[in-house]
C-alpha positions in Angstrom: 161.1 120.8 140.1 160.4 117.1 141.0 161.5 116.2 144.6 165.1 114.1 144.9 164.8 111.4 147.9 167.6 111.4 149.8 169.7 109.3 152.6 172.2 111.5 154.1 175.0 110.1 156.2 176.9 112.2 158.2 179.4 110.9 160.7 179.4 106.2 161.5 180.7 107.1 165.1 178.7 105.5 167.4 178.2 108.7 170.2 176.3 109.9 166.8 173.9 107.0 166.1 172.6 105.1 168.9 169.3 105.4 169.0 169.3 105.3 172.7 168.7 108.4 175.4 169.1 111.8 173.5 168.5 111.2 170.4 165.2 109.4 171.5 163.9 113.1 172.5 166.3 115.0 169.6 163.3 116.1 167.5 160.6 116.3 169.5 158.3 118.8 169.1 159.1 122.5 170.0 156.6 124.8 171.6 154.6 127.0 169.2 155.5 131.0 169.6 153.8 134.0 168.1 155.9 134.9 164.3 156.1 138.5 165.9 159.8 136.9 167.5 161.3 136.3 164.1 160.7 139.4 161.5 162.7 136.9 158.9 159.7 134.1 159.9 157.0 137.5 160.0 158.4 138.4 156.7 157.6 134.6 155.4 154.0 134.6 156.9 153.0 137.9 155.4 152.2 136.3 151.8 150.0 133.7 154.1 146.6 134.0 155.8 147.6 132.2 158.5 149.0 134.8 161.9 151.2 131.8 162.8 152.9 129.2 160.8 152.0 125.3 160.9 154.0 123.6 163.9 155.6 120.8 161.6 155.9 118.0 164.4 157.5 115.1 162.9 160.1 116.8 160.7 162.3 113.8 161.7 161.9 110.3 163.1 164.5 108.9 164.8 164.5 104.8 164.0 165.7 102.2 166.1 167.4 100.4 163.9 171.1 100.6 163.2 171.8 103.5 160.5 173.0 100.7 158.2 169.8 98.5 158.5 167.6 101.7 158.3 169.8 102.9 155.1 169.0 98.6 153.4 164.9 99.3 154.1 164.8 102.4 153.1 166.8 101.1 149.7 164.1 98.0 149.6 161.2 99.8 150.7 161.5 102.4 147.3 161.9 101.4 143.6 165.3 101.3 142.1 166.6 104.3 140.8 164.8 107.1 143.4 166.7 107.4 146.4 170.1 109.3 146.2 172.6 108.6 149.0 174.9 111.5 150.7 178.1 110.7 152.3 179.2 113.8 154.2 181.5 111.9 156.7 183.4 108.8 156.3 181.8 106.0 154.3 182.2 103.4 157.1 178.1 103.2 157.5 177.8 102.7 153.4 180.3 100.1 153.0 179.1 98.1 156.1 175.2 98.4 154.2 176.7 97.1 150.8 178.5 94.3 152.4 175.8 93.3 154.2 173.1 93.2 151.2 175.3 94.3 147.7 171.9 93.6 145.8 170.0 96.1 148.2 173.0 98.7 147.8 172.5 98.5 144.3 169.2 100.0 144.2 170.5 103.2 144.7 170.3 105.8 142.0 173.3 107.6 142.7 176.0 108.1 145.9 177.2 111.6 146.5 180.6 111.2 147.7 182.0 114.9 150.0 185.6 113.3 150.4 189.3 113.0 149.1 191.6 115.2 147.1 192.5 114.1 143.4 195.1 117.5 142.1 194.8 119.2 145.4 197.0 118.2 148.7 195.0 116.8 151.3 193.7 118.6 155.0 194.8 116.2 157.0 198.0 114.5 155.9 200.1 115.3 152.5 197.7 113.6 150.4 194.6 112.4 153.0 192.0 114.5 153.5 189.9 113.6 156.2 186.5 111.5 155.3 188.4 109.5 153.2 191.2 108.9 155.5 188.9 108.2 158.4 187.8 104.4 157.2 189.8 104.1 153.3 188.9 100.6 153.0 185.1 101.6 153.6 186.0 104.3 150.7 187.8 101.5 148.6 184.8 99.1 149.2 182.4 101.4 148.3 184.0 102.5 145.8 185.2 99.2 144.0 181.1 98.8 143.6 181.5 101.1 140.2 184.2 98.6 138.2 183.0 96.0 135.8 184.3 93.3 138.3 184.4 95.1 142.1 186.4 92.2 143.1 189.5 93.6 141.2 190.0 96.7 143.2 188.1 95.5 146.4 191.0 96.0 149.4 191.9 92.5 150.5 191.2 91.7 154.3 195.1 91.9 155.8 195.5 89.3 159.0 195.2 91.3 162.1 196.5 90.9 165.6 194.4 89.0 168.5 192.2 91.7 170.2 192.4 92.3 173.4 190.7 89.6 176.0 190.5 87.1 173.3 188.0 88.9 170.9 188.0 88.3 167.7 187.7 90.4 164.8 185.0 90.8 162.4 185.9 91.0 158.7 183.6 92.5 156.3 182.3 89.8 153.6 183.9 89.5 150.2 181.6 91.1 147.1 179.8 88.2 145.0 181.0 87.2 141.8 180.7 89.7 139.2 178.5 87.7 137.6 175.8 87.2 140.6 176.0 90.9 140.9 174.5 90.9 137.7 174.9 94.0 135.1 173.9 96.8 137.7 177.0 98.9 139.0 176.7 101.5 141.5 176.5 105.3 140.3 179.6 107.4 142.5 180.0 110.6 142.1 183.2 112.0 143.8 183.3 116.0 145.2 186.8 115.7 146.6 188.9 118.9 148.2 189.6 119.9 144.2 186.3 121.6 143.8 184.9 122.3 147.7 187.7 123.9 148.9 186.6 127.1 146.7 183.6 127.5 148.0 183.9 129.9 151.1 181.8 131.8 153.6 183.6 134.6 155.0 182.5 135.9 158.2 182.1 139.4 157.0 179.7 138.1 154.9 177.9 136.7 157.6 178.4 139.3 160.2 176.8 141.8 157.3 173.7 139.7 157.2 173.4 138.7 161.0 174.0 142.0 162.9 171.2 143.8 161.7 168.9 140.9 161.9 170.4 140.1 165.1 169.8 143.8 166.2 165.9 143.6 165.3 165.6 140.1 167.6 165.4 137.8 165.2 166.5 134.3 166.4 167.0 132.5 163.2 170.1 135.3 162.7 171.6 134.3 166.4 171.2 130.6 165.4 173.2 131.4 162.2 175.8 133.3 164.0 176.3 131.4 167.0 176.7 128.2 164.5 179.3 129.2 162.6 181.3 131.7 164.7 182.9 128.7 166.4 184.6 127.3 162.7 185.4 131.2 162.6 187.4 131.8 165.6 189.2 128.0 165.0 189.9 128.8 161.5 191.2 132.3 162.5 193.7 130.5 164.7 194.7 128.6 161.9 194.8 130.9 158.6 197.5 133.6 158.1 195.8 135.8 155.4 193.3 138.3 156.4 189.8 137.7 156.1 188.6 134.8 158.5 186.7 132.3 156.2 185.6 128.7 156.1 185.2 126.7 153.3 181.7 124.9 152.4 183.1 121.3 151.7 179.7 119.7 152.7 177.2 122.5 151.5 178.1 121.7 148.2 177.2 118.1 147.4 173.5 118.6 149.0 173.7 122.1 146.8 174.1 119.7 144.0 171.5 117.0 145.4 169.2 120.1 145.4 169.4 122.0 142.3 171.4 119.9 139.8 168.4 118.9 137.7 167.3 122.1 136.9 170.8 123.1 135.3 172.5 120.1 134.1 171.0 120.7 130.6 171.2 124.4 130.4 174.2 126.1 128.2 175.0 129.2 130.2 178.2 128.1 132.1 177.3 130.2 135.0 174.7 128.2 135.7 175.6 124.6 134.9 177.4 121.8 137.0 180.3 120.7 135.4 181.5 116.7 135.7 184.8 114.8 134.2 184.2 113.6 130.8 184.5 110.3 131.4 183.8 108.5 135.0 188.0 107.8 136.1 189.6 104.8 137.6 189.8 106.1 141.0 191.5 103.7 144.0 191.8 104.4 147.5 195.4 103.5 149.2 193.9 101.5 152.3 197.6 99.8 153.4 200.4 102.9 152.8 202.3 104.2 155.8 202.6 107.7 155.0 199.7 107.5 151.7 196.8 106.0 153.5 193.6 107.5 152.5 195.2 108.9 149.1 193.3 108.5 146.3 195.4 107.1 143.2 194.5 107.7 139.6 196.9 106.5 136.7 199.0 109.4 135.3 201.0 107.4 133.4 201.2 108.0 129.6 200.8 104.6 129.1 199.2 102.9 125.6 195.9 100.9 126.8 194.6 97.6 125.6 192.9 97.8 122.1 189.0 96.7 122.4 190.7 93.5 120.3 192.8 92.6 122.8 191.2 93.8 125.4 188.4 90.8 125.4 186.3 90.3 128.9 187.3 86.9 130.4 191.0 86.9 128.6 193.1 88.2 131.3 195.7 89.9 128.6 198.0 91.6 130.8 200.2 94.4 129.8 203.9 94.3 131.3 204.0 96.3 134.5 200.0 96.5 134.7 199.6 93.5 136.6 196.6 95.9 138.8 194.6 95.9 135.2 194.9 99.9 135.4 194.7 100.0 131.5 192.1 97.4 130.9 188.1 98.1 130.1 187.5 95.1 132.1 189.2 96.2 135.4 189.7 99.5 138.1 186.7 101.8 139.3 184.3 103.9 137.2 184.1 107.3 139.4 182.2 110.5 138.4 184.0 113.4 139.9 182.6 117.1 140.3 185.1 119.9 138.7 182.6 122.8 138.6 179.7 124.7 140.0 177.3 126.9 139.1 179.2 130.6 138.9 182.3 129.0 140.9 183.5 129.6 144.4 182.8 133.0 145.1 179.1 132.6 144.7 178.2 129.9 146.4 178.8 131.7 149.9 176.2 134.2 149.2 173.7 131.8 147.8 174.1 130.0 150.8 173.4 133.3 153.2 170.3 134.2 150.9 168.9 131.1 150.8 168.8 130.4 154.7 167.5 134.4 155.3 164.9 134.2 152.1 166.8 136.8 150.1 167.0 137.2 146.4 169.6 137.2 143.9 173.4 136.0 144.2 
């Protein structure tokens, strides 16, 4: 299986990014210890010659540079096409890098989107689930990058009120011209709440694996339970039906990032990824009092422009499509994900075998 480069971006706020003080010292180096303290690691090491696994030192680097001038060398620094960008948070640090250098942005081969909710209600308000409602005009931006002319579903920049002590506010820069962007468009695919919110852990599940591990000393099983027993506890507080579970909203796009090459070809369902037919016109409401965040598709059963009519450069409107939702030449080109690999249910324990080097689903 040929390795996938990929920039994963997690969360813009700044408590998160600064360079500065902890995260200086995040990934430094971790004293070696004898594989006798983890069986799970002992287990690993007994197909080796080695009585103690490599210390891998520089797993991660932190850079000084802001995440969105890290995220433009990176794109610069490798040949178009290889390097995948993940978006597991709000897209506030992609749309501030494809402002900034549109061309750069466009070197990407593909953007793995973890946010909205297409069919599905939303997590945080009726219709806005959370990454996406966090920064929608960073989600609108970014997104507007997949239409034949970006500049026809870009978000306009609304006046805004002085800031306080006389600032002033900084406005994100307009995309070029369609036609200095050239022919390249940017490559979206969307996993909104539609097809994550199937994929659950359930803490019996864990609790199964962990205990016994747990019992025999092993520390990779007290990481594991110690991580997620927090979401378990919250979501119990929360959820009415028995069985505490979480769902895997985020596990699922780098699942994809991961394995989707192997399988996209194959023609066992069970085993295949399943995408829209067609990439859809997907916009993001960035102004709406109660629909901010929401991402609109046309369900209208409306008749669309024939390719005769429907020339580039002739601005044929249809009556009460003044937004061009029914013209080739206008609205967002979106991949979304609709299906995994054996669905929902399997996913958790592919997850759990995976982290504890166990076969089978």
């Amino acid at each position: 299986m040929p390795l996938n480069k990929v920039i994963i971006d997690t969360d813009p706020h700044p408590h998160h990014t600064s360079p500065e003080t902890t995260w200086l010292h995040l990934f430094d180096p971790l004293p070696r210890r004898p594989l006798s303290d983890d069986p799970i690691m002992m287990t690993t090491a007994a197909t080796t010659t080695h009585e103690n696994l490599p210390v891998k030192t520089h797993l991660f680097k932190p850079s000084g540079q802001h995440a969105v001038d890290e995220i433009l060398t990176l794109l610069s620094n490798h040949p178009p096409d290889t390097l995948t960008l993940i978006a597991l948070g709000p897209l506030t640090n992609f749309a501030l890098a494809a402002a900034k250098s549109p061309d750069t942005f466009l070197r990407a081969k593909t953007v793995l989107v973890m946010g909205g909710a297409i069919d599905v209600p939303g997590n945080i308000t009726p219709v806005g689930e959370f990454n996406c409602l966090a920064d929608p005009i960073a989600a609108a931006r970014l997104y507007a990058l997949t239409s034949p002319d970006p500049r026809s579903t870009v978000p306009l920049a609304a006046p805004l009120p002085p800031t306080v002590g006389g600032g002033r506010h900084h406005f994100l820069e307009p995309y070029p011209p369609k036609e200095d962007l050239g022919e390249r468009r940017l490559k979206v695919i969307l996993f909104p709440l539609d097809v994550t919110t199937p994929h659950i852990l359930r803490q019996a599940e864990v609790d199964a694996v962990t205990r016994p591990l747990m019992a025999a000393g092993s520390p990779l099983a007290e990481w594991v339970s110690a991580f997620t027993s927090s979401t378990f506890r919250k979501n119990a507080s929360l959820q009415e039906d028995e069985g505490v579970q979480m769902s895997l909203h985020d596990p699922v796009v780098v699942w994809y990032a991961l394995g989707s090459s192997d399988n996209d070809d194959d023609d066992d369902d069970d085993v295949r990824w399943e995408m829209t037919r067609r990439d859809e016109d997907i916009r993001v409401e960035t102004a709406g009092q109660w629909t901010r965040g929401m991402c609109v598709v046309d369900r209208r059963d409306r008749k669309r422009l024939t390719e005769a009519e429907d020339v580039e450069g002739a601005k044929v409107e249809v009556s009460g499509d003044r937004d061009g939702w029914l013209s080739r030449w206008r609205g967002n080109r979106v991949g979304r994900c609709i299906g995994t690999p054996g669905g929902g249910e399997v996913f958790g324990k592919v997850l759990l075998n995976t982290i504890f080097g166990r076969r089978g689903w």
